[in-house]
C-alpha positions as CSV (number, residue, x, y, z in Angstrom):
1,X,-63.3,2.4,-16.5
2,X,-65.0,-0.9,-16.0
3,X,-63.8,-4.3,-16.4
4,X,-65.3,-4.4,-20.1
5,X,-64.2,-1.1,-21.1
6,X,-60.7,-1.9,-19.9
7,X,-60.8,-5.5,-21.9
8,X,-61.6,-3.7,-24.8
9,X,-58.8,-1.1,-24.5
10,X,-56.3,-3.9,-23.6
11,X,-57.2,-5.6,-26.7
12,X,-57.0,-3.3,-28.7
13,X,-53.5,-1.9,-27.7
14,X,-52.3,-5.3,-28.1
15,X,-54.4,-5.5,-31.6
16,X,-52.2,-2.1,-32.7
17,X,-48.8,-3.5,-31.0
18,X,-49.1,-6.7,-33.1
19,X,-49.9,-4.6,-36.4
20,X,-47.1,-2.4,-35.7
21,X,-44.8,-5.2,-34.8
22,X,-45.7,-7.1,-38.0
23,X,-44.7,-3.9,-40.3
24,X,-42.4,-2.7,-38.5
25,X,-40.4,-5.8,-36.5
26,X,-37.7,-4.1,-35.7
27,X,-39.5,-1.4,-33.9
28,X,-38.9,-2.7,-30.5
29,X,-35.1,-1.7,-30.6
30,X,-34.8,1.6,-32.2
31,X,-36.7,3.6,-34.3
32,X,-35.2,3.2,-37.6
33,X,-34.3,0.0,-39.4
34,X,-31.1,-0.5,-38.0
35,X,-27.8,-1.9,-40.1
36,X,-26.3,-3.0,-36.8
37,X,-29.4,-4.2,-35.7
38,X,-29.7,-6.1,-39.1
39,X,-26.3,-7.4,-39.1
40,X,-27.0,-9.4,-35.3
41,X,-29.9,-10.9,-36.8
42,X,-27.8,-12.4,-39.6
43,X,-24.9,-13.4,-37.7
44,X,-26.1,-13.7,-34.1
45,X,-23.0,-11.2,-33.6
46,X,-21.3,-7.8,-34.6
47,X,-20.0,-7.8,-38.0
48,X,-17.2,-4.9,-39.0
49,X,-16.6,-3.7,-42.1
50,X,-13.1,-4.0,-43.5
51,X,-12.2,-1.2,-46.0
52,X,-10.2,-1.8,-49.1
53,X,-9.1,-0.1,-51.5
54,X,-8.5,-2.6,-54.9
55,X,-7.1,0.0,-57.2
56,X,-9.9,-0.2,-59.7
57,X,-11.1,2.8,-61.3
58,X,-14.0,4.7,-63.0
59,X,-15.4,5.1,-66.4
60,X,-15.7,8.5,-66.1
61,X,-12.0,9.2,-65.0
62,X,-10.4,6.7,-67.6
63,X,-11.7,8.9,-70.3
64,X,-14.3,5.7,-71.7
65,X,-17.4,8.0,-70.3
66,X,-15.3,11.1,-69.5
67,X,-12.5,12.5,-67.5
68,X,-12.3,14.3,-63.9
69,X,-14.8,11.6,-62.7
70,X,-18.1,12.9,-60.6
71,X,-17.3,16.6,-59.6
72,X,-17.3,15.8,-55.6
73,X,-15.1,13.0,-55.5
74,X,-11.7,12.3,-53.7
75,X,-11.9,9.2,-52.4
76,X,-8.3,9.8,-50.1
77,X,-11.1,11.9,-48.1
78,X,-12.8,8.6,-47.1
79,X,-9.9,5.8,-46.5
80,X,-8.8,4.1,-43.9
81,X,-4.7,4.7,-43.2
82,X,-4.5,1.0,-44.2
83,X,-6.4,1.2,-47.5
84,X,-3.3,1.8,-50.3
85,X,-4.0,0.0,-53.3
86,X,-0.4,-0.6,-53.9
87,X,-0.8,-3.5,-51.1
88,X,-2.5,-6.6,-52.2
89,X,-6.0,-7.0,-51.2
90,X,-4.7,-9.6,-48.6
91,X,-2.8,-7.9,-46.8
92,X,-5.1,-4.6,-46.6
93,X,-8.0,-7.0,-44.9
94,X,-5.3,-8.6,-42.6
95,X,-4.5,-5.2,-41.4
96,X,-7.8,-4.3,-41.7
97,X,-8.6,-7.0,-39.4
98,X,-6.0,-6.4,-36.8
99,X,-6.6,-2.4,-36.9
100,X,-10.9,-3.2,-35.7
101,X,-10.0,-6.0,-33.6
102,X,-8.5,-3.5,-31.4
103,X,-11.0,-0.7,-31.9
104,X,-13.7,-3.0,-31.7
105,X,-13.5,-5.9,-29.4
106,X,-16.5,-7.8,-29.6
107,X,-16.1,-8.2,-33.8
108,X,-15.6,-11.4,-34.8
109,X,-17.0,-11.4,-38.0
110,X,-15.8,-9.1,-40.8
111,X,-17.1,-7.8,-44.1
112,X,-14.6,-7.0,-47.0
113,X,-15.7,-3.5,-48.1
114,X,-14.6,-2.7,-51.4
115,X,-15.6,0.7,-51.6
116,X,-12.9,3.1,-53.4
117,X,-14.3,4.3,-56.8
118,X,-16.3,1.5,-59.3
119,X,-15.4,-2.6,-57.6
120,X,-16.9,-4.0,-60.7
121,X,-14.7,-2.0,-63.5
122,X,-12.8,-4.8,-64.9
123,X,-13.1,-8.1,-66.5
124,X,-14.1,-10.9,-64.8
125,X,-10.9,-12.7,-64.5
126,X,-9.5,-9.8,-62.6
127,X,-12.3,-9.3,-60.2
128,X,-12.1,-13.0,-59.3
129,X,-8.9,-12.6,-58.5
130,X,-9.4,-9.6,-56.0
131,X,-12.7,-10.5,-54.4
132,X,-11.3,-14.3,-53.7
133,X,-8.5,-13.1,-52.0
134,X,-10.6,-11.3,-49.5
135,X,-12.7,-14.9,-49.2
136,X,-9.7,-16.8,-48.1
137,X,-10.1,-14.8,-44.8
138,X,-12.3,-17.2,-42.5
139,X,-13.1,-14.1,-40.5
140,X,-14.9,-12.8,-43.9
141,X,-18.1,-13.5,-44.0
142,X,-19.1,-11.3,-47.3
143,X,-18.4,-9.3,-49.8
144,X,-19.9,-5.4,-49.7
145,X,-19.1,-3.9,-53.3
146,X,-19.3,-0.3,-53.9
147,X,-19.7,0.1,-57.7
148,X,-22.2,2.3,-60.2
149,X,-24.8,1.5,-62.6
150,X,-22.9,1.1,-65.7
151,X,-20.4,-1.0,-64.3
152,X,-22.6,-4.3,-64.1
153,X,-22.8,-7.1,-66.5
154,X,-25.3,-10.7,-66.3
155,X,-22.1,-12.3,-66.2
156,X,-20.7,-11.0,-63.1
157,X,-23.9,-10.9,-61.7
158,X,-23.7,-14.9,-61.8
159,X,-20.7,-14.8,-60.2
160,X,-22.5,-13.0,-57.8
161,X,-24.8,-15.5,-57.4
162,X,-22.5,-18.4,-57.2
163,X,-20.3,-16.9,-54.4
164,X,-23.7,-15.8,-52.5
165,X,-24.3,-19.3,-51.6
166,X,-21.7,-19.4,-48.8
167,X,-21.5,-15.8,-48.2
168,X,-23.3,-12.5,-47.6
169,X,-22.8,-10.7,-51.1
170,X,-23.9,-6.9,-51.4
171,X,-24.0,-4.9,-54.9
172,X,-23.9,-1.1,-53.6
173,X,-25.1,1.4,-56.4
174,X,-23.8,4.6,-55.6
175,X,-27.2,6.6,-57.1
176,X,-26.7,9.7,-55.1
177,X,-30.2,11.7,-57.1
178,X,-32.9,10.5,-58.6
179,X,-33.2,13.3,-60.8
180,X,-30.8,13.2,-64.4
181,X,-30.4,17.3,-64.8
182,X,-28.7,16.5,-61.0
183,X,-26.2,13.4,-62.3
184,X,-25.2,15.6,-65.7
185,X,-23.9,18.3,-63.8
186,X,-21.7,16.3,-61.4
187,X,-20.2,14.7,-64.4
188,X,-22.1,11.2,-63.0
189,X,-21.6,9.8,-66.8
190,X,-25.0,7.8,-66.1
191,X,-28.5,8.1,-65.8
192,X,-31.6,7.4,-63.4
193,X,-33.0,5.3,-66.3
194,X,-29.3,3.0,-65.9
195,X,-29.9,2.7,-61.8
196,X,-33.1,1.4,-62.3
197,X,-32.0,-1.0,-65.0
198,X,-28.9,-2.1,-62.7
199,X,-31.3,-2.8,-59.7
200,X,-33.7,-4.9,-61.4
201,X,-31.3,-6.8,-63.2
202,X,-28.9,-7.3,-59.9
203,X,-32.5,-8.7,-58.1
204,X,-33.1,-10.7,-61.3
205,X,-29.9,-12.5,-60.1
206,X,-31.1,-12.6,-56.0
207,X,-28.8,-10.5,-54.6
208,X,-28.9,-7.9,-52.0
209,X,-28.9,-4.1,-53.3
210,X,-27.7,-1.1,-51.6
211,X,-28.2,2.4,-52.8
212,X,-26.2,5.5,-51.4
213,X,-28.1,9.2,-52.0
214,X,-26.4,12.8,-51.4
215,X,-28.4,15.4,-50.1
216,X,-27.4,19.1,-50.8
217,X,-26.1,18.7,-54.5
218,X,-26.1,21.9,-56.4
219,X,-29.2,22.5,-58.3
220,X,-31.2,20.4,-56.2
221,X,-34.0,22.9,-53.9
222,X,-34.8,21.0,-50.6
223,X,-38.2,20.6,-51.7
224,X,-37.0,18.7,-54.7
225,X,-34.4,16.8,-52.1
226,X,-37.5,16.0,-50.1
227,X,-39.8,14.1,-52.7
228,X,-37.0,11.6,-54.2
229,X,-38.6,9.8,-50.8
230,X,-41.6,8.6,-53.3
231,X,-38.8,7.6,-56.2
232,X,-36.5,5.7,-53.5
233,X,-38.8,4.1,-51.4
234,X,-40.1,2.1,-54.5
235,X,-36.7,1.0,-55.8
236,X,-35.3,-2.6,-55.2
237,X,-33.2,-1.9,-52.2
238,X,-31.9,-3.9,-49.3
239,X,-30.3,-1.2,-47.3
240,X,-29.6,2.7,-47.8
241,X,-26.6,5.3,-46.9
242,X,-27.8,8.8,-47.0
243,X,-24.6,11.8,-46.8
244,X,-25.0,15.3,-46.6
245,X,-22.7,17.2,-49.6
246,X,-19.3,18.1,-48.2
247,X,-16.9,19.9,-50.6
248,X,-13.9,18.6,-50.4
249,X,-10.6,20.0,-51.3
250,X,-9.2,18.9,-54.7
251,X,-12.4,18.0,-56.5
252,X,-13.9,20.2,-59.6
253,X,-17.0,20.7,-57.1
254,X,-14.6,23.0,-54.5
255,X,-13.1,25.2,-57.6
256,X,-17.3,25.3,-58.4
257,X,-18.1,26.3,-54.2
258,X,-15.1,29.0,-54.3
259,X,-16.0,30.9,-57.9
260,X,-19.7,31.4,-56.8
261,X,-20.6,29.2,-52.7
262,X,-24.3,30.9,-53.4
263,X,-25.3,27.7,-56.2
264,X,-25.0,25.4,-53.6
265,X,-27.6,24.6,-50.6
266,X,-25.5,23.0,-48.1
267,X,-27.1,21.8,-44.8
268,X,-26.0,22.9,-41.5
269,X,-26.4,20.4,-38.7
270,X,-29.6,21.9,-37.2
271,X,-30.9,22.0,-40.6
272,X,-30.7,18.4,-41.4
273,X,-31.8,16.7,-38.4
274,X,-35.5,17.8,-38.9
275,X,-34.2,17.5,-42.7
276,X,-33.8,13.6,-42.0
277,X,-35.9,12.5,-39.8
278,X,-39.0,14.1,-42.3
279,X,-37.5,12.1,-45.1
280,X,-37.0,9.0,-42.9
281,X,-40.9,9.4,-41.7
282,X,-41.8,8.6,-45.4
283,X,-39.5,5.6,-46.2
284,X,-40.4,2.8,-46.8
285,X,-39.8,0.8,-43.2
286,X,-38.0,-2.3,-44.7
287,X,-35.0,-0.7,-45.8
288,X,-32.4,-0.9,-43.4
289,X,-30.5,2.2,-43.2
290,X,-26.7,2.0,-42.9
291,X,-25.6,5.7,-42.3
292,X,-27.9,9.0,-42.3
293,X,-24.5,11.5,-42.7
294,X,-20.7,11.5,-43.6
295,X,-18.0,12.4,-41.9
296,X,-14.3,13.2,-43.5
297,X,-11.2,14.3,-41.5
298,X,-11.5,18.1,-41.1
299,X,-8.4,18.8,-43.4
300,X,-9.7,16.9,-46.4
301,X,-12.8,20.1,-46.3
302,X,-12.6,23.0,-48.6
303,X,-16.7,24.4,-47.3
304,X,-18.4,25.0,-44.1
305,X,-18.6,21.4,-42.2
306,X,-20.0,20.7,-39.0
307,X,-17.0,20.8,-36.5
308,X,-16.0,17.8,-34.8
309,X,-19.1,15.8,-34.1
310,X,-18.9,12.2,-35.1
311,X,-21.0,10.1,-36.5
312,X,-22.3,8.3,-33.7
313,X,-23.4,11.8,-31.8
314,X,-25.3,12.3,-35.0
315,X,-26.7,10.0,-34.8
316,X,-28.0,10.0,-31.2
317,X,-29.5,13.6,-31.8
318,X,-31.6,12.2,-34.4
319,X,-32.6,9.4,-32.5
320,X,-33.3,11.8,-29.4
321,X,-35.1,14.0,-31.6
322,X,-37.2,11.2,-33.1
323,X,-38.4,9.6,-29.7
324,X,-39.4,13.2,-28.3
325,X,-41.6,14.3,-31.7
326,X,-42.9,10.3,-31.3
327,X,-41.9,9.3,-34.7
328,X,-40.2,6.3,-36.7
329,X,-39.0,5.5,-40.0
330,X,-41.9,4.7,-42.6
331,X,-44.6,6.9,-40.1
332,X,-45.7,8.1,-42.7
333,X,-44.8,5.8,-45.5
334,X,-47.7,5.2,-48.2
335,X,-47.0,2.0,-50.2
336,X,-47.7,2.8,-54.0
């Protein structure tokens, strides 16, 4: 190669780099967009999340939508030991506090994670009254609130709003499918048409969205799993949780898994890695992805589950797979 030939192949590297760079920024690290990753660039820092457990409840359990709520759900399966709503929301992010402290050293900065069943269920007044306590924390830095599409009003989005002004303020739509003959049969008590009305209205306000998916739901082929990538990656979102089904015991789904296992299309771990990492390949690169599995204490498990692998080992296999097939979220991502 001569000196020409190899100008013209260092420019054009560095031509591809910067294009790459420019869509993808946060390529340089690792090859998803990274929560973690995100979270640094916020703070300049590691920020935890601090579970709670606000005793709010659902309208599909309180009998205003229906009763039973969503056919997989027992939230016990997914607590923290310090998350008992019979505490005030105080004390469960003080202990919250003190219990990652020790786990995790270098966090300084906490979020207040109100995650157990729907966060906006309630009237104003009493929200207020839940959410500020968490605020009083100067370790708190934001609010995270786990809640569903019906649940959502313009007047607590402007609540929202005014709180976002000193404080990083998430609204987290659990969606779990895109597709409504999926949401009637796990007794969701919503529709798609009611996520995408939630988003919109939530960014109307200018506030960060999360959505959370479920892959594996009865009913659901994997082909049909596959192309909700098109759907999702042209929804309103800031970040993205993605869990495999797990039945767990004492839910209407496990009585549904033990009458007849052969409706449902659960993953094993070798199937989902290539599972993932072909969905994440079509995403759209600027959502930052939070989780790509979930992971309950083996006891709360009524199905097959994937032993004792955490999360984090998970995740390092699909990150291991994804830098020997050469491959990164949004690869193959086609903007519509």
């Amino acid at each position: 190669m001569d000196f020409k030939q190899a100008v013209h192949t260092n420019s054009l590297f560095f031509c591809v780099s910067f294009v790459i760079m420019t869509i993808f920024p946060w390529r340089h690290n690792r090859r998803f967009n990274s929560y973690t990753e995100y979270f640094k660039k916020q703070f300049g820092e590691r920020v935890q999340k601090v579970t709670i457990n606000a005793g709010f409840t659902c309208p599909n359990r309180d009998g205003t939508k229906g009763i039973g709520g969503c056919t997989y759900c027992n939230n016990d399966a997914f607590n923290p030991s310090y998350c008992d709503p019979s505490k005030p929301v105080s004390q469960q992010i003080g202990e919250g506090i003190d219990f990652h402290a020790n786990r995790y050293r270098r966090a300084g900065k906490f979020l207040a994670y109100f995650q157990a069943y729907s966060n906006t269920y309630d009237t104003l007044e009493n929200l207020k009254k839940r959410f500020n306590q968490a605020l009083q924390f100067p370790e708190i830095v934001g609010l995270v609130i786990g809640t569903r599409a019906d649940c959502i009003d313009e007047e607590k989005l402007a609540y929202f709003r005014e709180i976002g002004q000193f404080h990083y303020i998430i609204i987290e739509y659990g969606i779990e499918s895109c597709y409504n003959k999926t949401l009637e049969r796990i007794n969701r008590g919503h529709t798609f048409e009611d996520v995408l009305w939630a988003l919109d209205l939530t960014k109307k306000y200018g506030l960060k969205t999360g959505g959370h998916f479920i892959f594996g739901l009865p009913g659901e082929s994997r082909g049909e799993m596959m192309n909700q990538v098109y759907t999702i990656s042209g929804l309103p979102l800031d970040t993205i949780k993605f869990h495999q089904l797990q039945i767990i015991r004492n839910t209407v789904m496990a009585r549904q898994y033990m009458s007849n296992p052969n409706q449902f299309n659960l993953f094993s771990l070798e199937e989902y890695i290539p599972f993932i990492i072909n969905f994440l390949e079509r995403l759209n690169p600027r959502f930052v992805v939070e989780r790509f599995a979930g992971e309950v204490p083996p006891r709360f498990l009524a199905g097959p589950g994937w032993g004792k692998i955490r999360n984090d080992q998970i995740l390092n296999r699909i990150e291991q797979r994804m830098k020997e097939l050469n491959t990164w979220q949004g690869r193959l991502y086609k903007a519509p």
